[in-house]
PDB file with one MODEL, atoms N, CA, C and O in Angstrom:
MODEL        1
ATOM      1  N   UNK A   1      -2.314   0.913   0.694  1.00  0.00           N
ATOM      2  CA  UNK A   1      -0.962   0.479   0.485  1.00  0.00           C
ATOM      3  C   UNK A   1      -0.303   0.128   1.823  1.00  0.00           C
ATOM      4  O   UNK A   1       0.695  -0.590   1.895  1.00  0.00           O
ATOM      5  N   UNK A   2      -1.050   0.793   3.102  1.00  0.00           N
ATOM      6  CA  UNK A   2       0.057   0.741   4.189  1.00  0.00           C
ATOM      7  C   UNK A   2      -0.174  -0.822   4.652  1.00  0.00           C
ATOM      8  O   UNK A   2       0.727  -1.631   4.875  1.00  0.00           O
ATOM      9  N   UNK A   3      -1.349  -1.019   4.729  1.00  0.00           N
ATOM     10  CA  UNK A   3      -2.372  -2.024   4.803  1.00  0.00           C
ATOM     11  C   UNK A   3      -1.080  -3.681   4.522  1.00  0.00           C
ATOM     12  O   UNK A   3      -0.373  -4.442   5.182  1.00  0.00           O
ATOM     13  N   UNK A   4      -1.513  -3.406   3.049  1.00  0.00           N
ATOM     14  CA  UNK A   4      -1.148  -4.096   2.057  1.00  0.00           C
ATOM     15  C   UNK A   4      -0.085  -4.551   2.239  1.00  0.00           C
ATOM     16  O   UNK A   4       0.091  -5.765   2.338  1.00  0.00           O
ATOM     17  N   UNK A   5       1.315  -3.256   2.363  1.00  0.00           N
ATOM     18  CA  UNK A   5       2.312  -3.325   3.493  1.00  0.00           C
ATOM     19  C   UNK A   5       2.691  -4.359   4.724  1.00  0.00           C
ATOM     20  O   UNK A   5       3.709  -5.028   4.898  1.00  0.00           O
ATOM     21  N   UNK A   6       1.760  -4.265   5.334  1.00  0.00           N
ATOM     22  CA  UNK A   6       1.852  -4.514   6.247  1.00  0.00           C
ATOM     23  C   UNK A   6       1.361  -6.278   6.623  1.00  0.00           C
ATOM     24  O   UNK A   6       1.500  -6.929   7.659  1.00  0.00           O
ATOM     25  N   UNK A   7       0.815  -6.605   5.420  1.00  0.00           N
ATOM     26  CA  UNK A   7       0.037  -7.811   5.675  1.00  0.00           C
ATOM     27  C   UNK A   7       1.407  -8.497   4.411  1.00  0.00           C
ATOM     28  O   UNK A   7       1.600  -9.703   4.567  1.00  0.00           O
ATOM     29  N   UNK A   8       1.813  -8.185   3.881  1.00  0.00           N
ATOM     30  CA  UNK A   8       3.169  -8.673   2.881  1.00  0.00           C
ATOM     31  C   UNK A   8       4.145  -8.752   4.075  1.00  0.00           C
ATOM     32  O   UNK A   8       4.281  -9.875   4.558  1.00  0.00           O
ATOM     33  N   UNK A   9       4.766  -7.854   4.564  1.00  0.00           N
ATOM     34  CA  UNK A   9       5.992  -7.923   5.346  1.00  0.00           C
ATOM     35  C   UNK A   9       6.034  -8.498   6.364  1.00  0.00           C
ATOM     36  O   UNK A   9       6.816  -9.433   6.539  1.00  0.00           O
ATOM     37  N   UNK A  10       5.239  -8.092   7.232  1.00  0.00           N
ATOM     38  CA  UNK A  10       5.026  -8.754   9.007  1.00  0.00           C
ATOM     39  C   UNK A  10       4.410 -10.247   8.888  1.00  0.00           C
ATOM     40  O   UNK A  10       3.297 -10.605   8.503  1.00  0.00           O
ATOM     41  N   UNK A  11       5.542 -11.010   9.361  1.00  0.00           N
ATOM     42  CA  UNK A  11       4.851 -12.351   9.587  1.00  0.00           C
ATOM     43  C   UNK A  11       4.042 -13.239  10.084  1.00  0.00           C
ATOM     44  O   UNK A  11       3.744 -14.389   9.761  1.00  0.00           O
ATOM     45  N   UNK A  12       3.417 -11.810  11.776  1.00  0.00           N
ATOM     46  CA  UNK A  12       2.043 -11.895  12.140  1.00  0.00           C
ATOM     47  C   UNK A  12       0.908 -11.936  11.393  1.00  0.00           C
ATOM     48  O   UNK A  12       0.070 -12.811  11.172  1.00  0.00           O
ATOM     49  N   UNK A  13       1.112 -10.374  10.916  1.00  0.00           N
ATOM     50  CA  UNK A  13      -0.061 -10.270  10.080  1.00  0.00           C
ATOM     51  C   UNK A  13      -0.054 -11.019   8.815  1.00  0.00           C
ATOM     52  O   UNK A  13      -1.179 -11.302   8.406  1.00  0.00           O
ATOM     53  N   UNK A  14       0.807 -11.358   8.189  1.00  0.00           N
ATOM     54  CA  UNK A  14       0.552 -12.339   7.103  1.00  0.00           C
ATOM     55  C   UNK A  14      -0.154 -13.512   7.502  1.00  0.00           C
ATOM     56  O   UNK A  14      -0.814 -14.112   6.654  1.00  0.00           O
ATOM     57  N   UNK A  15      -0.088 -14.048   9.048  1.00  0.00           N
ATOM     58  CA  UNK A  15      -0.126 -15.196   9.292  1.00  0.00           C
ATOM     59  C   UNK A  15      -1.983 -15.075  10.060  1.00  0.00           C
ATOM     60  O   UNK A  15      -2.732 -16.007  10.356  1.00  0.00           O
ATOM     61  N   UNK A  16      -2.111 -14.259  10.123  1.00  0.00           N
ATOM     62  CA  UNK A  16      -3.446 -13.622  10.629  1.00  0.00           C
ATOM     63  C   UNK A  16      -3.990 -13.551   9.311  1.00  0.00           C
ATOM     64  O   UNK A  16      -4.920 -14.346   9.176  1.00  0.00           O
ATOM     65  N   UNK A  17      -3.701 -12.783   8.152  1.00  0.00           N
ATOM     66  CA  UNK A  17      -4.682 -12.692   7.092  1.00  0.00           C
ATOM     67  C   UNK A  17      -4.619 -13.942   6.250  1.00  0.00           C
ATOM     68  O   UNK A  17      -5.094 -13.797   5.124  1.00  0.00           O
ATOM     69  N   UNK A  18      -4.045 -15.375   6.594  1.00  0.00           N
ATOM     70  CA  UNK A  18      -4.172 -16.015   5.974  1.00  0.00           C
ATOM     71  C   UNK A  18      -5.219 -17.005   6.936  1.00  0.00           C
ATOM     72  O   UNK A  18      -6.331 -17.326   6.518  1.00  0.00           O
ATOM     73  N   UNK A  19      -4.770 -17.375   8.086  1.00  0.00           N
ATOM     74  CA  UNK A  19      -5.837 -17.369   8.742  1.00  0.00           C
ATOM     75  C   UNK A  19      -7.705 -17.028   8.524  1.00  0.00           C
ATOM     76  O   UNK A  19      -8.595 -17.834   8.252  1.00  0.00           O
ATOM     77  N   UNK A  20      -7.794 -15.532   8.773  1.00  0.00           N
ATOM     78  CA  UNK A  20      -9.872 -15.251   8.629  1.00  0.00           C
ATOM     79  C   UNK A  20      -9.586 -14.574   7.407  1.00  0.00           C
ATOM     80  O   UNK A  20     -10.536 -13.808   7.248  1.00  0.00           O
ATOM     81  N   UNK A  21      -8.770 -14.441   6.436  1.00  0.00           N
ATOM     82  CA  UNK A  21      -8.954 -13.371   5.086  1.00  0.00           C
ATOM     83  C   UNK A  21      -8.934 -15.032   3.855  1.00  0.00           C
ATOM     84  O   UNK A  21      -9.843 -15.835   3.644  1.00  0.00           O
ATOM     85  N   UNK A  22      -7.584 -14.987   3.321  1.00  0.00           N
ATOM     86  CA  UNK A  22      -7.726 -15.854   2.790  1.00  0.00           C
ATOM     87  C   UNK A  22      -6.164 -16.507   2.520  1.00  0.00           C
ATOM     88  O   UNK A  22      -5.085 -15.917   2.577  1.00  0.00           O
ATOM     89  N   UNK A  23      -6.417 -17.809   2.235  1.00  0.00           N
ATOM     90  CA  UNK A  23      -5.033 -18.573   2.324  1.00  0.00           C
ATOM     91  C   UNK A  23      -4.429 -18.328   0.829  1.00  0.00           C
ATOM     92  O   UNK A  23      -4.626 -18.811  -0.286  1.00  0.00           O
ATOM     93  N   UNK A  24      -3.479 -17.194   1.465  1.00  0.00           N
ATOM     94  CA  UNK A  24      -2.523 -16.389  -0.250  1.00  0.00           C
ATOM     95  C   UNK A  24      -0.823 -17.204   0.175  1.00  0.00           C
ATOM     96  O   UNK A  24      -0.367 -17.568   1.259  1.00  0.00           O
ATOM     97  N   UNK A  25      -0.468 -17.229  -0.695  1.00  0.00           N
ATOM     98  CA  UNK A  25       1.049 -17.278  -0.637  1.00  0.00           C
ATOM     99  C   UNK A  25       1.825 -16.040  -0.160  1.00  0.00           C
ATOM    100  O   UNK A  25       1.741 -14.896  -0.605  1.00  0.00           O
ATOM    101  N   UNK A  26       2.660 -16.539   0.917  1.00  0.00           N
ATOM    102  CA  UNK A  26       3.293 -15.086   1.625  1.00  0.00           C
ATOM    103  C   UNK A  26       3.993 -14.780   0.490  1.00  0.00           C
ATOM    104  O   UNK A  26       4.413 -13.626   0.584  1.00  0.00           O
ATOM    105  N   UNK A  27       4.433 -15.517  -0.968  1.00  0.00           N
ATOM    106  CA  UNK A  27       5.467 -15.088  -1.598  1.00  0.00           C
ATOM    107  C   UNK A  27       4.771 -14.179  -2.460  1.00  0.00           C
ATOM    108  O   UNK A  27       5.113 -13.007  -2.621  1.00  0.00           O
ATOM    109  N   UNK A  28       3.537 -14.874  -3.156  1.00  0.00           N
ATOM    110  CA  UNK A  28       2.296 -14.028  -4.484  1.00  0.00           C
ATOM    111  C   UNK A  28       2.040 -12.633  -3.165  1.00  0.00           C
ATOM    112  O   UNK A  28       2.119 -11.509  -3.661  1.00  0.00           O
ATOM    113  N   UNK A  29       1.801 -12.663  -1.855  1.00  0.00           N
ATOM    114  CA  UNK A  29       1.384 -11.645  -1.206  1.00  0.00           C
ATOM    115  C   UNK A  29       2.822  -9.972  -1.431  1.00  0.00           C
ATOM    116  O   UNK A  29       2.582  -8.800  -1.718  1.00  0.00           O
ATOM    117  N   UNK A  30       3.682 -10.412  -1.243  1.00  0.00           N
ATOM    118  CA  UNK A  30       5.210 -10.008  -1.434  1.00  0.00           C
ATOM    119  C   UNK A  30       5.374  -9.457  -2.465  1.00  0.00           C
ATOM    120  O   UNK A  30       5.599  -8.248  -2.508  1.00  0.00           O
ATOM    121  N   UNK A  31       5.287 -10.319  -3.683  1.00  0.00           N
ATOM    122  CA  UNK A  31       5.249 -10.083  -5.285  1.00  0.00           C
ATOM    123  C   UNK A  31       3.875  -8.714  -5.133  1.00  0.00           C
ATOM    124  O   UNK A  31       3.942  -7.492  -5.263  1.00  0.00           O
ATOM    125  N   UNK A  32       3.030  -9.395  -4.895  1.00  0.00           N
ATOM    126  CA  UNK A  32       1.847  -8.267  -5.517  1.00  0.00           C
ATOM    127  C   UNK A  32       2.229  -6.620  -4.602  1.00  0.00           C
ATOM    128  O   UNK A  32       1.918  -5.532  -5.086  1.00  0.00           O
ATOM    129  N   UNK A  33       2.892  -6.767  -3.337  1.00  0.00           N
ATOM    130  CA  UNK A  33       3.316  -5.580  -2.674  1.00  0.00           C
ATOM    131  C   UNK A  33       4.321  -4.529  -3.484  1.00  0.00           C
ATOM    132  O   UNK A  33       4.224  -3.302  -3.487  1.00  0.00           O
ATOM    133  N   UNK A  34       5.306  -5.340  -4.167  1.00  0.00           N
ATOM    134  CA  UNK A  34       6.307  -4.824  -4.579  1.00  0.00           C
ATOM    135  C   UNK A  34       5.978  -4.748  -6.026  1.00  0.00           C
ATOM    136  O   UNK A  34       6.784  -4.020  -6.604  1.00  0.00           O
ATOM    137  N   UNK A  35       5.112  -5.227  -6.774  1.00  0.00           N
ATOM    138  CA  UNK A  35       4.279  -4.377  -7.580  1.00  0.00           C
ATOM    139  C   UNK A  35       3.427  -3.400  -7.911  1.00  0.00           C
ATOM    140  O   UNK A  35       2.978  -2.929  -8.956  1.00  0.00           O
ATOM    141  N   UNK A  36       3.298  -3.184  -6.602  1.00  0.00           N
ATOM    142  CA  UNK A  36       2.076  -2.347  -6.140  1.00  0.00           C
ATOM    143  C   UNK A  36       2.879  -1.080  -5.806  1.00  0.00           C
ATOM    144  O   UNK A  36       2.507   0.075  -6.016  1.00  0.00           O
ATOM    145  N   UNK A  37       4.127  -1.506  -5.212  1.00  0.00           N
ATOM    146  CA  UNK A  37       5.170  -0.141  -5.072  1.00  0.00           C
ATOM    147  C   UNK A  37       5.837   0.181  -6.029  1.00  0.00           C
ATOM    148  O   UNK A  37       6.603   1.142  -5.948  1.00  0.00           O
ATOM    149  N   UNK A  38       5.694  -0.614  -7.270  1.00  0.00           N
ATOM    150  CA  UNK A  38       7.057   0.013  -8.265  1.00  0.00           C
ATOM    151  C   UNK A  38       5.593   0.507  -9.153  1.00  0.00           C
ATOM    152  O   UNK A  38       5.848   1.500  -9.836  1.00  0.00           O
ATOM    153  N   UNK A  39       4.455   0.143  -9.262  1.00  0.00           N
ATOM    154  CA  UNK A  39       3.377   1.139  -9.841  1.00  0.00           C
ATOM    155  C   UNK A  39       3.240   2.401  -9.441  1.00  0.00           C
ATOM    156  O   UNK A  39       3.108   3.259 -10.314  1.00  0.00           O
ATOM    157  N   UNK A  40       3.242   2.753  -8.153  1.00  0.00           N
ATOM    158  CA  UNK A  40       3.038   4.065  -7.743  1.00  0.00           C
ATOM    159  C   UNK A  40       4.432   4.688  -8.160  1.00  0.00           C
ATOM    160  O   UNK A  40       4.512   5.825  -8.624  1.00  0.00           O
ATOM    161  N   UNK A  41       5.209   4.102  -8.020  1.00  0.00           N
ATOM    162  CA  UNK A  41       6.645   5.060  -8.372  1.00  0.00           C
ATOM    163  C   UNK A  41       6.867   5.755  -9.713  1.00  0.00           C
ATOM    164  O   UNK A  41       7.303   6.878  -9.970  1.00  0.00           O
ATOM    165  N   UNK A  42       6.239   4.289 -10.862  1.00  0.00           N
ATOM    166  CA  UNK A  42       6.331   4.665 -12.203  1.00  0.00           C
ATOM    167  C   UNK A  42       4.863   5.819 -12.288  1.00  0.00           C
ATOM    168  O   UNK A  42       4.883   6.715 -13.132  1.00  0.00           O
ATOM    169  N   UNK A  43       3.721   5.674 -11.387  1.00  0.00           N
ATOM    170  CA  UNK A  43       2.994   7.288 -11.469  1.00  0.00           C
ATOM    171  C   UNK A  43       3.257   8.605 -10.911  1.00  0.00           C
ATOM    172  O   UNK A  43       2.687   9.562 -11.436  1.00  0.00           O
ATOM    173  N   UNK A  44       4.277   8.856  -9.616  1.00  0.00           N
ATOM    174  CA  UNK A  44       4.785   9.591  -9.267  1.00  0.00           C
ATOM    175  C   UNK A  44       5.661   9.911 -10.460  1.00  0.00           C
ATOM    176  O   UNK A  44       5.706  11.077 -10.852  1.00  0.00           O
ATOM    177  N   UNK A  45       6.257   9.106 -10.978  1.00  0.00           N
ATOM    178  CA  UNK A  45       7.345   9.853 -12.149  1.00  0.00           C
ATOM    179  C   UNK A  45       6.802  10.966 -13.103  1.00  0.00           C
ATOM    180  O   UNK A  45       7.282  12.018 -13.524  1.00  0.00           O
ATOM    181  N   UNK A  46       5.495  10.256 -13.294  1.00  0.00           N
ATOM    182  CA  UNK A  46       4.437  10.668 -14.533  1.00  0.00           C
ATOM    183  C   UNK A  46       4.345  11.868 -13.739  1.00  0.00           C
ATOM    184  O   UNK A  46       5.005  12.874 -14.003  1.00  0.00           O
ATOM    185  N   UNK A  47       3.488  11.780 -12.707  1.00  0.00           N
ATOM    186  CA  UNK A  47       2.915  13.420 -12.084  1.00  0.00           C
ATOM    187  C   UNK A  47       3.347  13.897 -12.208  1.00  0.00           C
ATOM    188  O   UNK A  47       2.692  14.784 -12.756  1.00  0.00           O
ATOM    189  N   UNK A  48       5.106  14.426 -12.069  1.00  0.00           N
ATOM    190  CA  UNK A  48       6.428  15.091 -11.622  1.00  0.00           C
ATOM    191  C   UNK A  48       6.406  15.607 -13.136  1.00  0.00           C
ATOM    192  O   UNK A  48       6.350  16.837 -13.137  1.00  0.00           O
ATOM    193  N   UNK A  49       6.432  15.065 -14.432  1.00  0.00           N
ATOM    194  CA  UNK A  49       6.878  15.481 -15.831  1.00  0.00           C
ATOM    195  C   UNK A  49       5.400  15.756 -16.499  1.00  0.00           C
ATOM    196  O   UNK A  49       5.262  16.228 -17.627  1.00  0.00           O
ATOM    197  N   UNK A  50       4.265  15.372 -15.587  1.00  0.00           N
ATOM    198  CA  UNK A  50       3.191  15.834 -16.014  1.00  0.00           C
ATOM    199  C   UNK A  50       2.774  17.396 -16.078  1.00  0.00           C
ATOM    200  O   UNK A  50       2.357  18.106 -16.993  1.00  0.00           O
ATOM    201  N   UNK A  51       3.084  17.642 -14.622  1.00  0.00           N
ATOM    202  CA  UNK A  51       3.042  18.626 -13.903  1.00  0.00           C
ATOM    203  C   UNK A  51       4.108  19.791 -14.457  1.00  0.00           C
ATOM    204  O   UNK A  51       3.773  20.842 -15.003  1.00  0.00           O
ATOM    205  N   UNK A  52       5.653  19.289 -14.146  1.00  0.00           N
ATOM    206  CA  UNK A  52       6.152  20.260 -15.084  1.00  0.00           C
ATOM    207  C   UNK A  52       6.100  20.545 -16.802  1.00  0.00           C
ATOM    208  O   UNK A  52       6.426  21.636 -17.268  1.00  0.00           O
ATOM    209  N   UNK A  53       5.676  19.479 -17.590  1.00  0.00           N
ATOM    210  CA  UNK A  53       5.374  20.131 -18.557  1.00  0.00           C
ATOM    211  C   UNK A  53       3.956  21.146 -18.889  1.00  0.00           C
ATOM    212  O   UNK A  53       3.780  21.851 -19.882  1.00  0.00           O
ATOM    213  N   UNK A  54       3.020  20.948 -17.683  1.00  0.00           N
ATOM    214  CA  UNK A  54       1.840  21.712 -17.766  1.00  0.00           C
ATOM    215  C   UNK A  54       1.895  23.109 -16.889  1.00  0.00           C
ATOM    216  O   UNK A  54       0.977  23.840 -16.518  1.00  0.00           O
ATOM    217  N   UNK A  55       3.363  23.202 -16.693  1.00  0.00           N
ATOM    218  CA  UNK A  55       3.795  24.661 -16.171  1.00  0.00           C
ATOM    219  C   UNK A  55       3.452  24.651 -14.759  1.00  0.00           C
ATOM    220  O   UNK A  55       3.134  25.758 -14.323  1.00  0.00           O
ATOM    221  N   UNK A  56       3.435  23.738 -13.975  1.00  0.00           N
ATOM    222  CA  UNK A  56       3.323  23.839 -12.389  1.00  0.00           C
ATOM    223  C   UNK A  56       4.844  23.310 -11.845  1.00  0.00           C
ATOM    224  O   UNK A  56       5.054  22.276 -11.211  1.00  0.00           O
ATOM    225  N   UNK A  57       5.730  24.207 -12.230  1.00  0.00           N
ATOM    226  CA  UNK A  57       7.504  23.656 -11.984  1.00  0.00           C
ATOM    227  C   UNK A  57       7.566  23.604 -10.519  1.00  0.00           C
ATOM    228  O   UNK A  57       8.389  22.799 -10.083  1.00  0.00           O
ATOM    229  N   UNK A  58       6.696  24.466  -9.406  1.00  0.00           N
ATOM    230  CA  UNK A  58       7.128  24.429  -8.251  1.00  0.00           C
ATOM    231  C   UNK A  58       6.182  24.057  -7.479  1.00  0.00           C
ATOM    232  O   UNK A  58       6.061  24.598  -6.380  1.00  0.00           O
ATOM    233  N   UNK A  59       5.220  22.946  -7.939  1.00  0.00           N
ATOM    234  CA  UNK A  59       4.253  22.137  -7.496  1.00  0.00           C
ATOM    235  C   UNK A  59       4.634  20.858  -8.093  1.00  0.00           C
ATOM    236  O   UNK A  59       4.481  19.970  -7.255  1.00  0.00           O
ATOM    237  N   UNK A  60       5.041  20.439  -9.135  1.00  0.00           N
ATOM    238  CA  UNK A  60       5.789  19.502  -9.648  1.00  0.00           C
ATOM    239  C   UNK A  60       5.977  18.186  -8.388  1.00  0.00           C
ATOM    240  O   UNK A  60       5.275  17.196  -8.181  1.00  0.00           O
ATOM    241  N   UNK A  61       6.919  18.557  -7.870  1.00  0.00           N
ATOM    242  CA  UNK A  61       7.694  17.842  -6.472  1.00  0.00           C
ATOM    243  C   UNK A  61       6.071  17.531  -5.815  1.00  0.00           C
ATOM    244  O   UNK A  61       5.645  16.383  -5.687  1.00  0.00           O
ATOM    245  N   UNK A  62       5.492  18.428  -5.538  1.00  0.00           N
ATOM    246  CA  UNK A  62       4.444  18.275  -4.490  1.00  0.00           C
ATOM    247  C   UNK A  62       3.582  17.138  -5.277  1.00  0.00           C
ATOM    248  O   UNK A  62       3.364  16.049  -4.746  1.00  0.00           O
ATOM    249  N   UNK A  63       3.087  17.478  -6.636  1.00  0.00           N
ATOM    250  CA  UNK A  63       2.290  16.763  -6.992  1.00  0.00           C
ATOM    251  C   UNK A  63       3.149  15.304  -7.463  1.00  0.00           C
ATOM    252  O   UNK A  63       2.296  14.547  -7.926  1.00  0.00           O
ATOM    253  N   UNK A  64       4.354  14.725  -7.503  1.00  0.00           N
ATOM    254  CA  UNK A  64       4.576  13.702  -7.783  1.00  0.00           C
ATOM    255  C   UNK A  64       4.818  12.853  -6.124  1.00  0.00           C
ATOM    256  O   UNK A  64       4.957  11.630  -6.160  1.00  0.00           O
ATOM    257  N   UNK A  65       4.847  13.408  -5.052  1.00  0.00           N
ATOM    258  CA  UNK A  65       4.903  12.847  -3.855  1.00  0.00           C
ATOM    259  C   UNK A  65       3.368  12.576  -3.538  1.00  0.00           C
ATOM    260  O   UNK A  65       3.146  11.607  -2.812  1.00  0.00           O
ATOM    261  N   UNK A  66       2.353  13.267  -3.966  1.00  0.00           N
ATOM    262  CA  UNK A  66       0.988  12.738  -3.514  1.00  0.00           C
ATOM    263  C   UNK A  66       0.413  11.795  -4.238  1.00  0.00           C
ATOM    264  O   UNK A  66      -0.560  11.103  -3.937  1.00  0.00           O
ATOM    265  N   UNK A  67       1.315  11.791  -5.617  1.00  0.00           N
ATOM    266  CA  UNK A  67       0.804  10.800  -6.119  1.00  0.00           C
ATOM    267  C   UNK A  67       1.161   9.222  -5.864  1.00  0.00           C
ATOM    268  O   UNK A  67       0.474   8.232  -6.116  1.00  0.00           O
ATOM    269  N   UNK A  68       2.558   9.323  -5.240  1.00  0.00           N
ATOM    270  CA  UNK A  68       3.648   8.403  -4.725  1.00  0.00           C
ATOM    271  C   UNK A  68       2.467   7.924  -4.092  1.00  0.00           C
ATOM    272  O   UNK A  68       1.793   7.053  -4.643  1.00  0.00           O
ATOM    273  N   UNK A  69       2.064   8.530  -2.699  1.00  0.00           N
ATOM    274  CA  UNK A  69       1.136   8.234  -1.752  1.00  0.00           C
ATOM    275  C   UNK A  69      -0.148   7.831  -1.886  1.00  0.00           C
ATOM    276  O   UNK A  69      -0.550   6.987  -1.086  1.00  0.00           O
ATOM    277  N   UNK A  70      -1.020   8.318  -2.869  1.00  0.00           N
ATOM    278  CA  UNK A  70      -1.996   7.797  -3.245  1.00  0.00           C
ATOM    279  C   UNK A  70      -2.541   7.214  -4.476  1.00  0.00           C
ATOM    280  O   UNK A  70      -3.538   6.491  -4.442  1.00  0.00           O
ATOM    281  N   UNK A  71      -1.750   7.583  -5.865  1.00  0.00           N
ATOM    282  CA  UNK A  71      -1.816   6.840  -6.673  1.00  0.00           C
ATOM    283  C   UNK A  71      -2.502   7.485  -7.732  1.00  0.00           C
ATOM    284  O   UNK A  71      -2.673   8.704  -7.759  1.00  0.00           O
ATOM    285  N   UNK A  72      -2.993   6.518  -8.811  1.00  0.00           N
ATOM    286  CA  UNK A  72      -3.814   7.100 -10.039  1.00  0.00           C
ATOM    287  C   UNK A  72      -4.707   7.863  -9.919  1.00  0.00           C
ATOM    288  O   UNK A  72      -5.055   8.427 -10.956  1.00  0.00           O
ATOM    289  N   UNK A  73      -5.598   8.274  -8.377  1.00  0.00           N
ATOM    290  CA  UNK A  73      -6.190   9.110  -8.645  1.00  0.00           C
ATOM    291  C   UNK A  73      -5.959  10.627  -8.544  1.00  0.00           C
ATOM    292  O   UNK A  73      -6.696  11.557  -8.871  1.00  0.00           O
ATOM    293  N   UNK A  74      -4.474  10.616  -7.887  1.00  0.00           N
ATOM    294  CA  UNK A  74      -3.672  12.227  -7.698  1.00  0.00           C
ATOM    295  C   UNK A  74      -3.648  12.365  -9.425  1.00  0.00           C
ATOM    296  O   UNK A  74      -4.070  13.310 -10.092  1.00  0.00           O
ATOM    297  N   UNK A  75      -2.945  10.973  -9.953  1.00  0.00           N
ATOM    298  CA  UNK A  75      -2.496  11.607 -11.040  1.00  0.00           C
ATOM    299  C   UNK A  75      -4.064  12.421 -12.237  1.00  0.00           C
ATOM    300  O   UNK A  75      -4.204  13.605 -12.544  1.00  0.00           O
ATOM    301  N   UNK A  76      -4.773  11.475 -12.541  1.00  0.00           N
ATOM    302  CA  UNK A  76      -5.699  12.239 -13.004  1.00  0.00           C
ATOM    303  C   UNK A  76      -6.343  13.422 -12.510  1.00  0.00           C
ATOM    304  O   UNK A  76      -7.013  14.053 -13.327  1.00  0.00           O
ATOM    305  N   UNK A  77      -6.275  13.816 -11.411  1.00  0.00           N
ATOM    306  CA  UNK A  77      -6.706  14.761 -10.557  1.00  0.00           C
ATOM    307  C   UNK A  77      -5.879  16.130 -11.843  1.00  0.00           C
ATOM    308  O   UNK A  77      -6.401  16.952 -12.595  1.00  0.00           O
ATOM    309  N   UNK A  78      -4.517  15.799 -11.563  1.00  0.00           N
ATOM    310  CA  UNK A  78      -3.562  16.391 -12.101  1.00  0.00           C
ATOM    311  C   UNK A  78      -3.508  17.041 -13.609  1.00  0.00           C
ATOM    312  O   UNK A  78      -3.262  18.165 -14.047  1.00  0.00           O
ATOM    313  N   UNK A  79      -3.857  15.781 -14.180  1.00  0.00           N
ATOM    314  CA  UNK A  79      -4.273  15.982 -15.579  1.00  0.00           C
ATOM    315  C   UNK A  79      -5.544  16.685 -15.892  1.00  0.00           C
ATOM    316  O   UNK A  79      -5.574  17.246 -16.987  1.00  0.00           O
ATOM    317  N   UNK A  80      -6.582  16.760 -15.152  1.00  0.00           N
ATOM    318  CA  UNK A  80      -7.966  17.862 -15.023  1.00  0.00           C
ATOM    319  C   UNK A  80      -7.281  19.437 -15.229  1.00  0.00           C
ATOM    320  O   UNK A  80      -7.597  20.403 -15.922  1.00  0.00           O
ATOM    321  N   UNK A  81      -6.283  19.189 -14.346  1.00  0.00           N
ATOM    322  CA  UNK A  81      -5.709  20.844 -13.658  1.00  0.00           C
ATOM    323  C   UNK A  81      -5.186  21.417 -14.751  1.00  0.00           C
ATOM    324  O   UNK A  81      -5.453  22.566 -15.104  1.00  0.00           O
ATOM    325  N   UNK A  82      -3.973  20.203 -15.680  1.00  0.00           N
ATOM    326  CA  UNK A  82      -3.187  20.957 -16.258  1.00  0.00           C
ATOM    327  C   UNK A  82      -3.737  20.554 -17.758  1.00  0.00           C
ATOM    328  O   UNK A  82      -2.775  20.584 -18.525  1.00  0.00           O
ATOM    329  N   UNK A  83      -4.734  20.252 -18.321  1.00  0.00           N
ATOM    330  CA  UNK A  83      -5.797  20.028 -19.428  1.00  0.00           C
ATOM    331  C   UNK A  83      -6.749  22.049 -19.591  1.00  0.00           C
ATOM    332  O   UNK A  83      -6.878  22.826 -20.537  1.00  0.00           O
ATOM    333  N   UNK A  84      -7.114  22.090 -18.308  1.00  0.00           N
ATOM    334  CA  UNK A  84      -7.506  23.539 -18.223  1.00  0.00           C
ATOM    335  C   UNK A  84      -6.566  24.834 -18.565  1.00  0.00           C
ATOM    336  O   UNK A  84      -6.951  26.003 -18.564  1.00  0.00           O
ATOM    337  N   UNK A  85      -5.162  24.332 -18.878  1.00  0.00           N
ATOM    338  CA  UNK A  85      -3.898  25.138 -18.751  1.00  0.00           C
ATOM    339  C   UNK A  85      -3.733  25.607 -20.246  1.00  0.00           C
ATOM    340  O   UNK A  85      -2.779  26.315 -20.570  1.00  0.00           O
TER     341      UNK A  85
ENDMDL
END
């Protein structure tokens, strides 16, 4: 994501990965970033009500920020944990 970030926003690096990566639209590059961030947000939400309904109320927070950060695979991680519950 930081990556991804970083090649959407900065107009170097956009202008570098279009260059030796491949010739994307800085706008489709932008779009797919800020899709890519409102996905993790709508799975952080999930973790957070996942988590507290599977009785981890004060891991909750923790587990919807790692998922923020890394994504679908915190969240299933999550669902293993609280499936055993």
């Amino acid at each position: 994501m930081a990556a991804f970030g970083v090649v959407a926003c900065s107009p170097k690096a956009t202008q570098f990965y279009r260059r030796h990566v491949r010739d994307t639209s800085p706008i489709l590059l932008r779009a797919g970033f800020a899709a890519a961030v409102a996905l993790h947000v709508l799975e952080a939400r999930a973790a957070y009500r996942t988590a507290r309904a599977g009785g981890l109320t004060r891991s909750a927070p923790l587990w919807g920020a790692q998922t923020l950060a890394v994504g679908f695979p915190s969240l299933l991680a999550l669902r293993r944990v609280t499936r055993g519950r």
